[in-house]
C-alpha positions as a printed Julia matrix, in Angstrom:
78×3 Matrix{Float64}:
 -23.7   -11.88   14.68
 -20.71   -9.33   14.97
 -21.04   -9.47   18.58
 -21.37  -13.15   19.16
 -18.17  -13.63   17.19
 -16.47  -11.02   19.16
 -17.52  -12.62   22.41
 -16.44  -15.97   21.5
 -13.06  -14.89   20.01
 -12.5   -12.65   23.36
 -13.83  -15.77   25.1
 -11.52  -17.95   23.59
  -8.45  -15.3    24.13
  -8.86  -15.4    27.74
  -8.8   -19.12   28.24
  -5.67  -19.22   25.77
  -4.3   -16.6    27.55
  -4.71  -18.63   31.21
  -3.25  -22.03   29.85
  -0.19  -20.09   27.89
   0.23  -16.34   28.52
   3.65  -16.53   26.29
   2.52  -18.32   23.39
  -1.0   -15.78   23.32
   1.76  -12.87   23.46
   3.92  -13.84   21.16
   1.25  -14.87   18.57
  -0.71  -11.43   19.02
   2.49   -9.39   18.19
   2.67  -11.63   15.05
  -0.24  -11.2    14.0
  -0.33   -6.56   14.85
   3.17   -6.95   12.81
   1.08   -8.66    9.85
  -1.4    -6.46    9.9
   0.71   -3.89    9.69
   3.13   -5.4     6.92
   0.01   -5.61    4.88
  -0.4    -1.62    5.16
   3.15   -0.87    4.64
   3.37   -2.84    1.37
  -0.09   -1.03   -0.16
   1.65    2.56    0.82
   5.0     0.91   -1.41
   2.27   -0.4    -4.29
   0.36    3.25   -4.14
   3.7     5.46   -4.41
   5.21    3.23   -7.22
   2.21    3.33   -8.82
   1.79    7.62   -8.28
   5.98    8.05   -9.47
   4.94    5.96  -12.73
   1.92    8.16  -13.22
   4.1    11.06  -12.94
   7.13    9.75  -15.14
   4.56    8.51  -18.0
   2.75   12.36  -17.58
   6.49   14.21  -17.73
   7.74   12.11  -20.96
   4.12   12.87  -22.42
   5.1    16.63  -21.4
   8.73   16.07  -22.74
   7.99   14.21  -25.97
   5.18   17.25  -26.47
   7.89   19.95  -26.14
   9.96   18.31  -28.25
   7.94   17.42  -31.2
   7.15   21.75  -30.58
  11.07   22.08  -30.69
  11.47   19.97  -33.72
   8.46   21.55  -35.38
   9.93   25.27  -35.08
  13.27   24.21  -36.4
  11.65   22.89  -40.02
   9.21   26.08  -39.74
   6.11   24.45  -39.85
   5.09   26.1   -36.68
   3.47   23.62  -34.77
């Protein structure tokens, strides 16, 4: 089935590309720059998501140390 709908949408490419070799051009670059829009905005979503991950981890870390801090300075030793 994967190969019949690659023949036909090659098939149909071709006789697209006869009647308006512009218009087939212009469309395919659309379409690569879509597909490649899509990838660019996951690699944004994935590295905002990672720096959140990392700030919620080092005020975990922060709010540890200082609750250790605060914790020496009555003497309760933590």
């Amino acid at each position: 089935m994967l190969l019949s709908t690659i023949s036909l949408v090659v098939f149909l490419g071709l006789v697209a590309y006869d009647v308006w070799p512009i218009g087939v051009t212009v469309i395919w670059v659309l379409v690569v720059l879509i597909m490649l829009l899509q990838f660019i905005v996951y690699a944004i979503d994935q590295i905002s998501a990672s720096a959140s991950h990392i700030w919620k981890a080092g005020r975990n870390v922060m709010g540890k140390v200082v609750q250790g801090f605060r914790s020496l300075a009555s003497g309760h030793g933590g």
